[in-house]
C-alpha positions in Angstrom: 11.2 8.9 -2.8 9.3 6.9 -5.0 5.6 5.5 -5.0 5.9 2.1 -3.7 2.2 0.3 -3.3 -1.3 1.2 -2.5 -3.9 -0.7 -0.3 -7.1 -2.1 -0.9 -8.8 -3.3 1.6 -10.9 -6.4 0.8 -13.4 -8.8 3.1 -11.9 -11.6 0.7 -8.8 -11.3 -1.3 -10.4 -13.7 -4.2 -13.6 -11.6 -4.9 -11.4 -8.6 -5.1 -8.7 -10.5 -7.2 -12.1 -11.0 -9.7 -13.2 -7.6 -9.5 -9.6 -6.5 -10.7 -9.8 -9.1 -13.4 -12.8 -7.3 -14.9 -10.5 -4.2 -15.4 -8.2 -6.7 -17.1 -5.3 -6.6 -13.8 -4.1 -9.7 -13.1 -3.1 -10.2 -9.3 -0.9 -12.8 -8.0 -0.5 -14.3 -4.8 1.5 -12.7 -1.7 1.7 -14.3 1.3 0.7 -13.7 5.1 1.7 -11.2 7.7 1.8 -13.8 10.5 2.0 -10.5 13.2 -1.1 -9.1 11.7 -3.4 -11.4 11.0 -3.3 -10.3 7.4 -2.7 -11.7 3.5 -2.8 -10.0 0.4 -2.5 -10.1 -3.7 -0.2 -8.6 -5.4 -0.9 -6.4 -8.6 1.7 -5.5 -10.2 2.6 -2.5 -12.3 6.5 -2.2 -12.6 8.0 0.2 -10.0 5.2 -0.4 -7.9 2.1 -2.2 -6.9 -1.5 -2.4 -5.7 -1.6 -4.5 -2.7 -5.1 -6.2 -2.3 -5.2 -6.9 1.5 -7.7 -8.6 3.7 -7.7 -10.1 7.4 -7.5 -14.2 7.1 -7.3 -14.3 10.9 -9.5 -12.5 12.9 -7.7 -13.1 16.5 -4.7 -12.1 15.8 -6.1 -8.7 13.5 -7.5 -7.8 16.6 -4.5 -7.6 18.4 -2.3 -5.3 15.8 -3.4 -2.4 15.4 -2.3 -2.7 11.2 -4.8 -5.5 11.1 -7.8 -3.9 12.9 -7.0 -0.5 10.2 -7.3 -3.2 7.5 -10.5 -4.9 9.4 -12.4 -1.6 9.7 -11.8 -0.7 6.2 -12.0 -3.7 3.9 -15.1 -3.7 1.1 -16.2 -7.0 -0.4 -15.1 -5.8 -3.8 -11.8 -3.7 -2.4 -11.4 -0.1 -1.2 -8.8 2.2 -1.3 -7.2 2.0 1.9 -3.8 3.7 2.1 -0.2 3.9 0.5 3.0 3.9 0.6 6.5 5.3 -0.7 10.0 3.9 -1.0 12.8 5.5 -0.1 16.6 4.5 0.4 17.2 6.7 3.4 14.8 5.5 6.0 16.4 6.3 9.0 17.1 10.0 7.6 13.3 10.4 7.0 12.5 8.7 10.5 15.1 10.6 12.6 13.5 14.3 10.6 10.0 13.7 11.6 10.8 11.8 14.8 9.1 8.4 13.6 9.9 4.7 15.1 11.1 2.1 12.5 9.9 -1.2 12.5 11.1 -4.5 10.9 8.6 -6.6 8.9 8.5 -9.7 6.4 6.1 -11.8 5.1 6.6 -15.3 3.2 6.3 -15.6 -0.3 4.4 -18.8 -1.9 7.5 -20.1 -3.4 8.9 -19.9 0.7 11.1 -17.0 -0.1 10.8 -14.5 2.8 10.6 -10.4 1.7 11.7 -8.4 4.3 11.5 -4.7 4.8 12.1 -2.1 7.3 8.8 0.4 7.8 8.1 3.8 9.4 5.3 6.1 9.8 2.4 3.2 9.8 0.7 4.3 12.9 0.5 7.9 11.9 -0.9 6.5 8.4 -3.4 4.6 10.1 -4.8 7.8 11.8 -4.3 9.9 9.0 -4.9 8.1 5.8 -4.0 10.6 3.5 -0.3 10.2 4.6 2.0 7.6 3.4 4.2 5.1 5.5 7.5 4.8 4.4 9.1 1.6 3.3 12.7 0.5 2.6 13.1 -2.7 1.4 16.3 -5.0 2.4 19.5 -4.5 -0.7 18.6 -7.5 -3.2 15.0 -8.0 -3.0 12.7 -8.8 -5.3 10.1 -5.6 -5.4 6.8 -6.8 -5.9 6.0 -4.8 -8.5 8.3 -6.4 -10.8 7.0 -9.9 -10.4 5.2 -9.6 -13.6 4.9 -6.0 -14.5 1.0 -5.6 -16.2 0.3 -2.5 -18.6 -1.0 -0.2 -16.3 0.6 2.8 -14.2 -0.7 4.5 -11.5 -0.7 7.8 -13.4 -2.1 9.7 -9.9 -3.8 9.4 -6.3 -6.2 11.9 -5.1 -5.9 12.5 -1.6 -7.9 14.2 0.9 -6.5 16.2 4.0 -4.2 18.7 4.8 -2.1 20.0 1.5 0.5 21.5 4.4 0.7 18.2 6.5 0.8 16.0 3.6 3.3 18.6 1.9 5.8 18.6 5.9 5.3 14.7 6.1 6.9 14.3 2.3 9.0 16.7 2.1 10.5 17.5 -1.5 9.4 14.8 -3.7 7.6 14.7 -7.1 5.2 12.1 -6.6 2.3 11.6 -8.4 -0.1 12.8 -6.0 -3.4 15.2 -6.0 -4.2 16.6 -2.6 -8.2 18.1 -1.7 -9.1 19.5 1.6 -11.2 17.3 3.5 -11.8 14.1 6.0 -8.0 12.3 5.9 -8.4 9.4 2.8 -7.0 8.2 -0.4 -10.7 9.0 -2.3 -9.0 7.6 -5.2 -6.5 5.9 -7.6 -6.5 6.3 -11.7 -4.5 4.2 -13.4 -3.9 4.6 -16.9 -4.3 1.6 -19.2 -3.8 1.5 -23.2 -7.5 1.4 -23.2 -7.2 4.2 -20.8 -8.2 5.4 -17.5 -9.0 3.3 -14.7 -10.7 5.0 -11.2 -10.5 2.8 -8.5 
């Protein structure tokens, strides 16, 4: 399992694609989730991303219960939402804590369609603090890598249950920091050449 993206939810993806600017992260563009009534930015970091999402349309958000998470937590200049981790054995980690898997794409500006399969979403919803899993289909393009920036997400501190975040992984080694409290990513430090960045 690896750390594939984090979320931040923004009321409008270009204000939040300035605000990352001022900590010198470029974003590009992503595309729509046409069953969620949601678009986002991508920043990339290599491996992984941070995903800038906000709801562009409001009728359809209200129907999914992805776009109303995003609805109820989006900031004008972006707040940590929620994350997620990629693995290659979906189905092993689905069928071990009993979790549906779900199908989901979005088009890319250039018209390329990503696709991915996804558990665990609904339970991250409820309980930020935990990831959904994603596995992305063999030969895509991670977003990550579109054009890697130097930064790394060098940690996330959590808050919530250490033992419910520690049975939802499993054994992994991610770069996580887990604090008692009300379920939430408080935070997200990345580490720049010019040093630490706390989103």
């Amino acid at each position: 399992m690896e750390l594939d993206h984090v979320l931040i939810a923004a009321t409008d993806l270009e204000e939040a694609a300035r605000e990352f600017e001022r900590h010198g992260l470029s974003s590009v563009e992503g595309g729509r989730h046409r069953d969620w009534g949601t678009a986002n930015r991508i920043v990339p970091l290599g491996n992984c991303y941070i995903e800038l999402i906000a709801v562009v349309d409001e009728a359809v958000a209200a129907e999914s219960a992805f776009g109303r998470w995003v609805a109820g937590g989006a900031r004008p200049e972006g707040r940590p939402l929620g994350w997620a981790v990629r693995t290659s054995g979906l189905d092993d980690v689905a069928a071990r804590l009993d979790l549906v898997v779900r199908s989901g794409s979005r088009v890319t500006p250039s018209g390329e369609e990503l696709r991915w399969r996804s558990a665990g979403v609904d339970e991250a919803i409820a309980e930020p603090c935990l990831p959904f899993f994603i596995e992305w289909d063999e030969g895509a393009r991670l977003p990550g890598t579109e054009d890697p920036r130097p930064a790394t997400i060098s940690r996330l501190v959590l808050e919530g249950s250490p033992d419910r975040l520690a049975a939802w992984l499993g054994e992994h080694s991610l770069p996580i920091r887990v604090l008692n409290g009300p379920a939430e990513v408080a935070a997200v430090v990345l580490s720049t050449s010019a040093g630490e960045i706390i989103l």
